[in-house]
C-alpha positions in Angstrom: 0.0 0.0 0.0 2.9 2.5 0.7 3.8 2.5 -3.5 0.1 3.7 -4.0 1.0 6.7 -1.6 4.0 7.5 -3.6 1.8 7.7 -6.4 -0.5 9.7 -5.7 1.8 12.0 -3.7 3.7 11.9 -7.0 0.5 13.3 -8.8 0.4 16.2 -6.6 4.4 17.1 -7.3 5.7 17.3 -11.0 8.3 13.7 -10.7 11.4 15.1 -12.4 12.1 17.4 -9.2 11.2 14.3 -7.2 13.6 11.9 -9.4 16.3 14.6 -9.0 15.8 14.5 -5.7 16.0 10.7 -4.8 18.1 9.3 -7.8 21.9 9.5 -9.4 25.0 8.7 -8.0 26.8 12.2 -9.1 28.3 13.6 -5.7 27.1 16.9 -5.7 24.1 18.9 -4.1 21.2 19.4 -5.8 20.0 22.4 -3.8 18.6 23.0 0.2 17.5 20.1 1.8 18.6 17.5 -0.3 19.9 14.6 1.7 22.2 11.5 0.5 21.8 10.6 -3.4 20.1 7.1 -3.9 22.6 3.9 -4.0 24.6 3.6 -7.6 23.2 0.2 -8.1 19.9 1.4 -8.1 19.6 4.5 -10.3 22.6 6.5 -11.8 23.5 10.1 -13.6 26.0 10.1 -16.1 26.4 12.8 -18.1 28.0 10.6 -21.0 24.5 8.3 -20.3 21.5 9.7 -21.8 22.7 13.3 -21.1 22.6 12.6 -17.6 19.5 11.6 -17.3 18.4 9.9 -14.2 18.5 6.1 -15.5 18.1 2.7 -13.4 21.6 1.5 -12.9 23.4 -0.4 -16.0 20.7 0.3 -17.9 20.0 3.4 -20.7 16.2 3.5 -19.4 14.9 6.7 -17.8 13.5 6.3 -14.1 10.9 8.8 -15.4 9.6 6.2 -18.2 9.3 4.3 -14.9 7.4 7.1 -13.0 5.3 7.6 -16.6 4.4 3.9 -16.7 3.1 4.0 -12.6 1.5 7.3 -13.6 -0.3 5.5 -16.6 -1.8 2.9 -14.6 0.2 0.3 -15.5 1.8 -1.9 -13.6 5.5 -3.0 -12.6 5.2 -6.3 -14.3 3.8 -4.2 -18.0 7.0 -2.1 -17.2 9.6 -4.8 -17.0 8.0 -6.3 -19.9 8.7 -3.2 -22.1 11.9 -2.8 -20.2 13.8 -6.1 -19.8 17.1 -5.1 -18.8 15.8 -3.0 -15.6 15.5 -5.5 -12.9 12.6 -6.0 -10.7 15.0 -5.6 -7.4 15.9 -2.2 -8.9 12.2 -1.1 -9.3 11.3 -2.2 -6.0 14.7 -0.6 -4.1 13.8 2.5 -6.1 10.1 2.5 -4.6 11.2 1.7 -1.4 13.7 4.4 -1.4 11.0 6.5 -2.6 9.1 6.0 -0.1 11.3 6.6 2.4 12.6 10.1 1.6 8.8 11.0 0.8 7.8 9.7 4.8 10.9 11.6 5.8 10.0 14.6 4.2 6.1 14.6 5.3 7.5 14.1 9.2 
């Protein structure tokens, strides 16, 4: 039940400030408040990847095509179906780190 909160708090918030917020691996701030970047293995920002866009880890696939799918209605499984070489841990550590920062934030 937690992923459906992110989504709909993710409704209310345009997602590429949240995806900045809680994704790459580059170490540098990405203004106030901003704590630690999400783990490397998870989602990374290279600018010789996809111009730097946030992508899931090893992968040239945009966490926002993610976000776009969720926002769609669709689910995980019609996401890794489109996507094959994002792995299902990555989508889930992803949410969960999501999650997380979202709680923290609200508290």
């Amino acid at each position: 039940m937690v992923v459906n909160r992110i989504v709909i708090n993710m409704h209310l918030i345009p997602a590429f400030p949240i995806v900045m917020l809680i994704t790459g691996k580059l170490e540098i701030s990405r203004g106030a408040g901003n704590g630690p970047l999400m783990r490397s293995d998870i989602v990374s920002c290279d600018p010789d990847v996809m111009s730097g866009t946030p992508v899931f880890a090893g992968t040239r696939v945009p966490v926002q095509t993610f976000l776009d799918y969720i926002e769609g209605g669709d689910s995980i499984d019609v996401f890794l179906d489109g996507f094959p070489s994002v792995k299902r841990e990555q989508v889930i550590a992803f949410l969960e780190e999501a999650a997380k920062r979202m709680l923290s934030t609200a508290a």
